[in-house]
C-alpha positions as CSV (number, residue, x, y, z in Angstrom):
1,X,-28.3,0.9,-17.4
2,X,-25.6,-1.1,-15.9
3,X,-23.8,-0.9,-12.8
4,X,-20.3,1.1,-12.9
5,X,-17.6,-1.1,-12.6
6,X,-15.4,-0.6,-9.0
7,X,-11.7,-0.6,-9.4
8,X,-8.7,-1.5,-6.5
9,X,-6.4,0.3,-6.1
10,X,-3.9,-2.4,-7.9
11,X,-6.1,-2.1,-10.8
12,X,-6.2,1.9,-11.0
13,X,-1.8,1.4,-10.3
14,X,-1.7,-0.9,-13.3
15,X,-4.4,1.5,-15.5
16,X,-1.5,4.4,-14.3
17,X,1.4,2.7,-15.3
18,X,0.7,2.0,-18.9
19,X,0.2,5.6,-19.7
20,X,2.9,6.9,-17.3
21,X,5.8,4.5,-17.3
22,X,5.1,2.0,-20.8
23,X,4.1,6.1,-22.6
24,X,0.9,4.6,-24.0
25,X,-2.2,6.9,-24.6
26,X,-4.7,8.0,-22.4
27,X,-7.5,7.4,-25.0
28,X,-6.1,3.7,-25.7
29,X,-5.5,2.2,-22.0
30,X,-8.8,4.1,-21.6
31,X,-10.4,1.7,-24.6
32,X,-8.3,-1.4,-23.7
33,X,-9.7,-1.1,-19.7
34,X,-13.3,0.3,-20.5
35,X,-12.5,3.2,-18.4
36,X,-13.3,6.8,-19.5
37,X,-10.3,8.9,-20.3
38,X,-11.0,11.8,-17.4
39,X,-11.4,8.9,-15.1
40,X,-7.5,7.8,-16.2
41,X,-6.6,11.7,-15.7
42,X,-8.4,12.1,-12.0
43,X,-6.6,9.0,-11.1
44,X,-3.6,10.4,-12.0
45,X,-3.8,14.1,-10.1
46,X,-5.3,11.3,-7.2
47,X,-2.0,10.0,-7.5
48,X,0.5,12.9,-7.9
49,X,-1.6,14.7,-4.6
50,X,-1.7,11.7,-2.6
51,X,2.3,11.1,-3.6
52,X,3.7,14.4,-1.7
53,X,2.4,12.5,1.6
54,X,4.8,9.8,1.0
55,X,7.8,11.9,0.4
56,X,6.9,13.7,4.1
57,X,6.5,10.7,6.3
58,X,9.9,10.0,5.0
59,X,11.1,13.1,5.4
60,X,9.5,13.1,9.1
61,X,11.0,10.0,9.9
62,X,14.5,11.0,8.9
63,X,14.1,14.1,10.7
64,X,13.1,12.4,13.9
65,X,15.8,10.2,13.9
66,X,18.3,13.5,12.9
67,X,16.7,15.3,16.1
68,X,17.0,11.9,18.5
69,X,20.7,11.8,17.6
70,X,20.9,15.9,18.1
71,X,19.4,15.1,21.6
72,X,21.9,11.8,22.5
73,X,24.9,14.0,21.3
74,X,23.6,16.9,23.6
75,X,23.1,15.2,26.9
76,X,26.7,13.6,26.8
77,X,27.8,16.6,25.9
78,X,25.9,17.3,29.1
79,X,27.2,14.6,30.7
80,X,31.0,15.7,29.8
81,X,30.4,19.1,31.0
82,X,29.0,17.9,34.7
83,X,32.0,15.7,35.4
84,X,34.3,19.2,34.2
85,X,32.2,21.1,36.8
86,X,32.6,18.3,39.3
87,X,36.0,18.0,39.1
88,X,36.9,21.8,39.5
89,X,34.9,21.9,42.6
90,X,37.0,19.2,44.1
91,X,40.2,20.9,42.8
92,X,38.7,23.8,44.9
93,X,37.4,22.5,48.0
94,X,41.1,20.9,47.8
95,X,42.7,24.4,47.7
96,X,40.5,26.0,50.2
97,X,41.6,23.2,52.5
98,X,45.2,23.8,51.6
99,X,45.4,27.4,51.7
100,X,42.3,28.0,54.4
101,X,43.5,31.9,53.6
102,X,41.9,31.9,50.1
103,X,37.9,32.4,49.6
């Protein structure tokens, strides 16, 4: 009995595409690679599982970005409303001095 053969990842990628994207069969890339058909099939549901973890890190990294931006616009919004408060108060302490009657 021989030893099985050990594919890379490149290889299996390669295997995938001529059935997927080129529309070849299973049974023939199988044939043409020496690779059992349900091997070519496994790799493929390997492939389509392990593809919705790309999507989300994407997904992640966009909404990180999104919520550091949210959080920038927020604190000079923060920022704004301080020097709003700040400036009342001096308008204030300005009138109380003025009019020393008012409280």
């Amino acid at each position: 009995m021989g030893r099985r053969k050990r594919y890379t990842s490149e290889e299996k990628i390669k295997i995938l595409r001529e059935v997927l994207e080129d529309g070849k069969t299973i049974s023939g890339t199988a044939e043409k690679y020496g690779v059992h058909p349900n091997q070519i099939m496994n790799w493929r549901k390997q492939l389509f599982e392990g593809g919705q973890e790309v999507f989300q890190i994407k997904r992640s990294d966009i909404s990180e970005k999104a919520l550091e931006k949210q959080t920038k616009a927020l604190e000079e919004k923060l920022r704004h409303k301080d020097n709003v408060i700040a400036e009342l108060a001096q308008e204030l302490l300005e009138l109380k001095k003025k009019y020393p009657g008012l409280k």
